[in-house]
C-alpha positions as CSV (number, residue, x, y, z in Angstrom):
1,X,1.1,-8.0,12.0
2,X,4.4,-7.4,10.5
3,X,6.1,-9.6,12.8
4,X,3.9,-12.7,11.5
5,X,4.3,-11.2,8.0
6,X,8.1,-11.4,9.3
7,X,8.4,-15.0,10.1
8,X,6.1,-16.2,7.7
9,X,7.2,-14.6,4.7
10,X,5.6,-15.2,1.5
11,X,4.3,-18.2,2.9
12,X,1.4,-16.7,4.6
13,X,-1.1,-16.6,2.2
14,X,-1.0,-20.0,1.5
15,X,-0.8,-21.1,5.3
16,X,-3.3,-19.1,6.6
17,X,-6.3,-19.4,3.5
18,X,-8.8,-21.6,3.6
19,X,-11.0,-22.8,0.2
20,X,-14.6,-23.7,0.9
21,X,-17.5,-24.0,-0.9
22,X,-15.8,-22.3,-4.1
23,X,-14.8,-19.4,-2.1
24,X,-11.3,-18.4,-1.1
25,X,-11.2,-17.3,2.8
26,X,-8.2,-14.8,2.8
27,X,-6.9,-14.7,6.5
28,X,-3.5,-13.4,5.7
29,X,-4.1,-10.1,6.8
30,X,-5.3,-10.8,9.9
31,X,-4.2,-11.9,13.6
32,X,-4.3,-15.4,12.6
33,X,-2.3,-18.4,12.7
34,X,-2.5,-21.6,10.9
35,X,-2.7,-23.1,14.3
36,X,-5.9,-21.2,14.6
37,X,-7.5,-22.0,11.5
38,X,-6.4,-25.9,12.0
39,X,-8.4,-25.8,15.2
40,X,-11.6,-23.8,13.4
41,X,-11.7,-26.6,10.4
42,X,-11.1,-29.3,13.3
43,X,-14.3,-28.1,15.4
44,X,-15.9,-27.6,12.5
45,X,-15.3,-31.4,11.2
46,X,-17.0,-32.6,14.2
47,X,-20.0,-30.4,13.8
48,X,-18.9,-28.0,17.0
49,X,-20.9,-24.6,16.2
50,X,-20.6,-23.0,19.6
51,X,-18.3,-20.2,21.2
52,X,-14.3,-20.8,22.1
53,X,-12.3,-18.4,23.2
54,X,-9.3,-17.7,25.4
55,X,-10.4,-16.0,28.5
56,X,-7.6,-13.1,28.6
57,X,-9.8,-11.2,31.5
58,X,-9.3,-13.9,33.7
59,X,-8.0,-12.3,37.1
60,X,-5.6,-15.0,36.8
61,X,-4.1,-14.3,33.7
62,X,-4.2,-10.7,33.7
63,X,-1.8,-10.2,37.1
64,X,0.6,-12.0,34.8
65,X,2.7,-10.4,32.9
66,X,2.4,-10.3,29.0
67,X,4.2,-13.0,28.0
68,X,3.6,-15.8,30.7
69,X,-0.4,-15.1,30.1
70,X,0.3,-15.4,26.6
71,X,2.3,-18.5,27.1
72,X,-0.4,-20.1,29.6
73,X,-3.1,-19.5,26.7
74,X,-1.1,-20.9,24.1
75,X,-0.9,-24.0,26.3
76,X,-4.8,-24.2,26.8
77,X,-5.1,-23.6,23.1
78,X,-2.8,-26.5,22.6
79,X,-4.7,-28.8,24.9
80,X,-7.8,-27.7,23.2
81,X,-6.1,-28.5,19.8
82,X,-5.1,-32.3,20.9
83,X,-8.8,-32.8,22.4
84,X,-10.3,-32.0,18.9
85,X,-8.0,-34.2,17.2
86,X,-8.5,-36.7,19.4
87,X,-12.4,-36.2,18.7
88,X,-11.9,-35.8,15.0
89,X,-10.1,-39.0,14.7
């Protein structure tokens, strides 16, 4: 947390909240990323209700260390990010 408190700076409250339905969603505090919460409101916007989730208990992934798993998920995320779009659009 601090490191995204860190880079972000005072910044992160207003990156990482979301207003809906005359509440305020306050996400700062947690392990999130506007990149996350672009995808949620993405999925959401085309009506997506079901589960997604990065599957960090793949044998696959967890042989690898740390930072190439995390790096191989970030580019599945990515790819997941650019299919919604394209979906959205």
């Amino acid at each position: 947390m601090r490191d995204l408190f860190a880079s972000d700076g005072a910044a992160r409250f207003d990156a990482t909240s979301v207003q809906a339905l005359d509440l305020l969603y306050d996400f700062s505090r947690q392990r999130v990323t506007r990149e996350t919460l672009d995808l949620l409101q993405s999925l959401a916007k085309i009506g997506y209700d079901g589960p997604i989730a990065a599957e960090p208990f793949r044998p696959d992934l967890r042989n690898l260390p740390r930072d190439e798993a995390m790096e191989k998920v970030s580019a599945a995320m990515k790819k997941a990010f650019a299919l919604v779009d394209a979906e959205g659009a």
